[in-house]
C-alpha positions in Angstrom: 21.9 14.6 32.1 23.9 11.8 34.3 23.7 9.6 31.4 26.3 11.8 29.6 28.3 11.8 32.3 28.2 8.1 33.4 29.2 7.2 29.7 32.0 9.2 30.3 32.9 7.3 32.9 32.4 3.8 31.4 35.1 5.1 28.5 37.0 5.9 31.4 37.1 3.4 33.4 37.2 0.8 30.6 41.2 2.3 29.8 41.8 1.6 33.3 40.6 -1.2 34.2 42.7 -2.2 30.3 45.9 -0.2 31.4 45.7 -1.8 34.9 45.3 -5.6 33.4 48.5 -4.9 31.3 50.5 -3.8 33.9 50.1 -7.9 35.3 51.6 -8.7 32.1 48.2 -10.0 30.3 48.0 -10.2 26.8 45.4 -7.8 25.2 43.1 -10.8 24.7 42.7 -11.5 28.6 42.9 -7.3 29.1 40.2 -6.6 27.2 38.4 -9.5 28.7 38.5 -8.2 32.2 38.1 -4.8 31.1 34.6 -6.0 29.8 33.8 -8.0 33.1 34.4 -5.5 35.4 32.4 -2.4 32.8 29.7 -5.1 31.3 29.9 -8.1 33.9 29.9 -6.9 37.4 28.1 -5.1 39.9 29.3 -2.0 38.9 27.0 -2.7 35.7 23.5 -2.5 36.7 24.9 1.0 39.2 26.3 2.8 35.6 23.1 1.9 34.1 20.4 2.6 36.5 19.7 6.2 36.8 20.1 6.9 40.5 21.6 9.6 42.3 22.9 7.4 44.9 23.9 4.6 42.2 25.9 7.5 40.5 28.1 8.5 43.4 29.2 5.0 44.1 30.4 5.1 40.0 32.3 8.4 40.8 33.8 6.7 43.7 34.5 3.5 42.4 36.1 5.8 39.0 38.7 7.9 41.8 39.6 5.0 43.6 40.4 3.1 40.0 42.4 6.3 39.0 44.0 6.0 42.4 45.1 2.2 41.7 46.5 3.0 38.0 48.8 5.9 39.2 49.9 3.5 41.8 51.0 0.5 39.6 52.4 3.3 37.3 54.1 6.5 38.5 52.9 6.5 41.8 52.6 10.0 42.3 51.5 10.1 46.1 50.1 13.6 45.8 47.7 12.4 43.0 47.1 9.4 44.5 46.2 10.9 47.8 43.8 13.6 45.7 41.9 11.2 43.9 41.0 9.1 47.3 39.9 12.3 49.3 37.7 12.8 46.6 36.5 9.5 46.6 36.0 10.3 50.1 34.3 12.8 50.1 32.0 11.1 47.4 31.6 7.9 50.1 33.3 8.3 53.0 33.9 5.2 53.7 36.3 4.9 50.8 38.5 6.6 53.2 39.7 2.9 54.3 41.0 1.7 50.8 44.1 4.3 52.3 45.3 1.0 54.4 46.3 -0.7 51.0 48.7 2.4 50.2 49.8 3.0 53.9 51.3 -1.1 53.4 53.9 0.4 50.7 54.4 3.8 52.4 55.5 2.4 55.5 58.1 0.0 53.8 61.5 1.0 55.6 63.4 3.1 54.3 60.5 5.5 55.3 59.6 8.5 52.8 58.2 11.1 55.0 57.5 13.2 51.7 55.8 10.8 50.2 53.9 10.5 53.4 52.9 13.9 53.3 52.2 14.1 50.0 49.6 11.2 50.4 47.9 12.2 53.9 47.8 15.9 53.2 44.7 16.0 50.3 42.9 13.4 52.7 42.9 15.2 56.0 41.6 18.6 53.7 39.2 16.3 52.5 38.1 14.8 55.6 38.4 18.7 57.6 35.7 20.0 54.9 33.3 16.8 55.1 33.4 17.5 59.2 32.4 21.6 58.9 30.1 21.0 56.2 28.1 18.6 58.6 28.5 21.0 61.0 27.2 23.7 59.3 24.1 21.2 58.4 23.8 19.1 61.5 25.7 21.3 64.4 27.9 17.9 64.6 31.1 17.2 62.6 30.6 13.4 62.8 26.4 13.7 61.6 26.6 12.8 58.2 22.9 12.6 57.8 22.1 8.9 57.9 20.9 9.0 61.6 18.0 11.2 60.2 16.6 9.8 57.0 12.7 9.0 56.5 12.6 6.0 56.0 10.3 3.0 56.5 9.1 -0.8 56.7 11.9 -2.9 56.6 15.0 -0.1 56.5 13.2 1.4 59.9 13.1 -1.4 61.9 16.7 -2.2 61.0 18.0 1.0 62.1 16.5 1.1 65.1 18.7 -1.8 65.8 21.4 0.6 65.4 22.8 2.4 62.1 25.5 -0.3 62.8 25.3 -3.1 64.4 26.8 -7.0 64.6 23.3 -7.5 64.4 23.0 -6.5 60.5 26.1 -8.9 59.7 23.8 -12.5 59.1 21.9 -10.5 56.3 24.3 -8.8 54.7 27.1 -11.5 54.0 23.4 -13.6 52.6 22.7 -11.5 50.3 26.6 -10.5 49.3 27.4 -14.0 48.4 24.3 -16.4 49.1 21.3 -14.8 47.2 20.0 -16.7 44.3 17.4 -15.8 41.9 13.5 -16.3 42.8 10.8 -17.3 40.9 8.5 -16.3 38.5 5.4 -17.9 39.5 2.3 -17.5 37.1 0.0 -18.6 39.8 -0.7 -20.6 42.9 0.0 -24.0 40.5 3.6 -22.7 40.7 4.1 -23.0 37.4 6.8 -20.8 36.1 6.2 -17.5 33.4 8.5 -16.3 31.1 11.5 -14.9 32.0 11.3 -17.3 34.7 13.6 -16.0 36.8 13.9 -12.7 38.2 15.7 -11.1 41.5 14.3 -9.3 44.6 15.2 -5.4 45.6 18.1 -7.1 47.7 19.6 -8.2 44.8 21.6 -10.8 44.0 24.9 -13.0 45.3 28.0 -11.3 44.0 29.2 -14.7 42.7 26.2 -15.4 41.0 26.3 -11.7 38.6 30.2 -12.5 38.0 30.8 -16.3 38.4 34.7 -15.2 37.2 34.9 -14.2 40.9 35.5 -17.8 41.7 38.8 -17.4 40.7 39.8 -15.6 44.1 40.0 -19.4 45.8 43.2 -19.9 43.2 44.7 -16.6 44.2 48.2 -16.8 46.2 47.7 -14.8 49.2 51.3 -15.2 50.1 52.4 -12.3 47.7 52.3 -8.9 48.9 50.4 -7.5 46.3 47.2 -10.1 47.2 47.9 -10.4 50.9 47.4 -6.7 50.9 44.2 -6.4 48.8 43.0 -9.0 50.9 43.4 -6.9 54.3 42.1 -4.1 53.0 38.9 -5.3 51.6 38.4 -7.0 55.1 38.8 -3.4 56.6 36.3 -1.9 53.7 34.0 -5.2 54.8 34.0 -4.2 58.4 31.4 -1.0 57.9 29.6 -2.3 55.5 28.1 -5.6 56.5 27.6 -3.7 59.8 25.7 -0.9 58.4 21.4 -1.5 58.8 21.2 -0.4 55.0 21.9 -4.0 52.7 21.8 -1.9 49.6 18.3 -2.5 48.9 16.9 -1.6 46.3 19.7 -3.1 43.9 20.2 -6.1 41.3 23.1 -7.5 43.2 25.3 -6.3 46.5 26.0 -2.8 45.1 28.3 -1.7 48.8 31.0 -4.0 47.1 31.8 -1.8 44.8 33.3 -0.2 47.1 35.9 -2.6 47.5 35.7 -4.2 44.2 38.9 -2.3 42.1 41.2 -4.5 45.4 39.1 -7.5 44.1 39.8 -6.7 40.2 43.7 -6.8 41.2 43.5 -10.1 42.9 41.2 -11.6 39.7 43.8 -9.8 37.2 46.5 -11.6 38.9 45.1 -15.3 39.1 44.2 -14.8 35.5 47.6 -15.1 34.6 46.6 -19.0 35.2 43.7 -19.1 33.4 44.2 -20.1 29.6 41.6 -19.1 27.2 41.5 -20.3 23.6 38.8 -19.1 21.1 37.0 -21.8 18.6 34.7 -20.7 15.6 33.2 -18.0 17.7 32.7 -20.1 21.0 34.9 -20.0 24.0 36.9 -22.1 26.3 38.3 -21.3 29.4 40.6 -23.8 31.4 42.6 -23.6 34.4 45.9 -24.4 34.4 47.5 -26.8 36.7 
């Protein structure tokens, strides 16, 4: 059953995303925090939840490039490192760009062409396999399958557009950071039934599922660590708010994931300005000046 296995992967990504907090120096208060923010509070909630083969392998992804992240900021062991993103590539191929935030530190002079090799070499197996499997399937190495999906209303028309396109852009960066709830409308009076509110199948604005995302307008890009999250998340960006699909049918933007563990380390490392103090079982959380 995937329900086993996506507990599983909760536990595991809970220590993680924990282990990863610490190493920015937060106190366990503020680790656990963001440890149950990014399990219990982001869009990676409602894809551990939802039972969904699709949902499922963006959890295994997101899990390998997490893994990935914490043996960076701790032995950084570039053969492990490099193994758990080809198998996050493999799992979503376009994974294979969260590479450019480890390529910033392997290209630091004094170069380490071992360490080079050790990174590259899992990836280009992984990458080789993807291509002859689609072979075998498609007779082309690039086919991965998209191109042929039934598929219909909405998703249809945007494809023929082109699988992607600049033209898919406007609607994906709406309903990544614009999209508010809708709605619920008893009848034509427009009065409003319980629960009120609910969410179409494009989901819902990032910002609105995790309003603690906010705090990436007090992050200082000038450090190298933020700088080059930054970059890469714009490279992750660039096939995703291209692609025709939008994510639908999801509760909020659930391609971010992709890119979300980068995000997690820019949020981990603004929090160290955030102070939170807790007050007969209510909270209160201030920015620092």
């Amino acid at each position: 059953s995937q329900s086993y296995i996506s507990f599983l992967l909760t536990i595991i990504n809970f220590y993680l995303i924990y282990k990863i907090a610490k190493h920015f120096e937060l106190d366990n208060q503020k680790s656990l925090l963001l440890a149950v923010f990014f399990v219990f509070g982001s869009v990676f909630t409602p894809l551990l939840a939802l039972p969904a083969s699709w949902y499922f392998a963006q959890v295994v992804a997101a899990t390998l490039l997490i893994w990935a992240i914490y043996e960076f900021l701790n032995k950084r062991r570039y053969f492990l490192i490099g193994f758990a993103l080809a198998l996050a590539t493999a799992t979503r191929f376009n994974l294979i760009f969260a590479s450019l935030f480890f390529f910033f530190y392997l290209f630091k002079k004094p170069l380490n062409i071992i360490n080079i090799i050790k990174f590259v070499s899992p990836i280009i197996l992984s990458v080789a396999i993807l291509s002859i499997y689609n072979y075998q399937r498609f007779g082309n190495a690039l086919e991965t399958g998209y191109n042929l999906q039934i598929i219909y209303d909405q998703a249809d028309s945007r494809r023929a557009e082109g699988l992607f396109s600049l033209k898919h852009i406007p609607a994906n960066i709406y309903y990544m950071l614009f999209q508010g709830p809708e709605p619920v409308l008893k009848d034509k009076s427009h009065n409003l039934s319980p629960p009120y509110i609910t969410f179409n199948n494009y989901g819902l604005s990032l910002f609105f599922i995790s309003p603690i995302l906010f705090l990436i307008f007090r992050a200082n890009y000038k450090k190298d660590l933020i700088k080059n999250c930054a970059t890469t998340i714009i490279f992750m960006l660039l096939p995703i708010i291209t692609y025709y699909g939008i994510g639908q049918k999801q509760v909020s933007f659930r391609y971010a994931l992709d890119f979300f563990p980068f995000i997690f380390l820019i949020i981990a490392d603004t929090t160290k300005k955030v102070s939170i103090k807790f007050k007969e079982g209510s909270s209160n959380l201030d920015l620092e000046n």
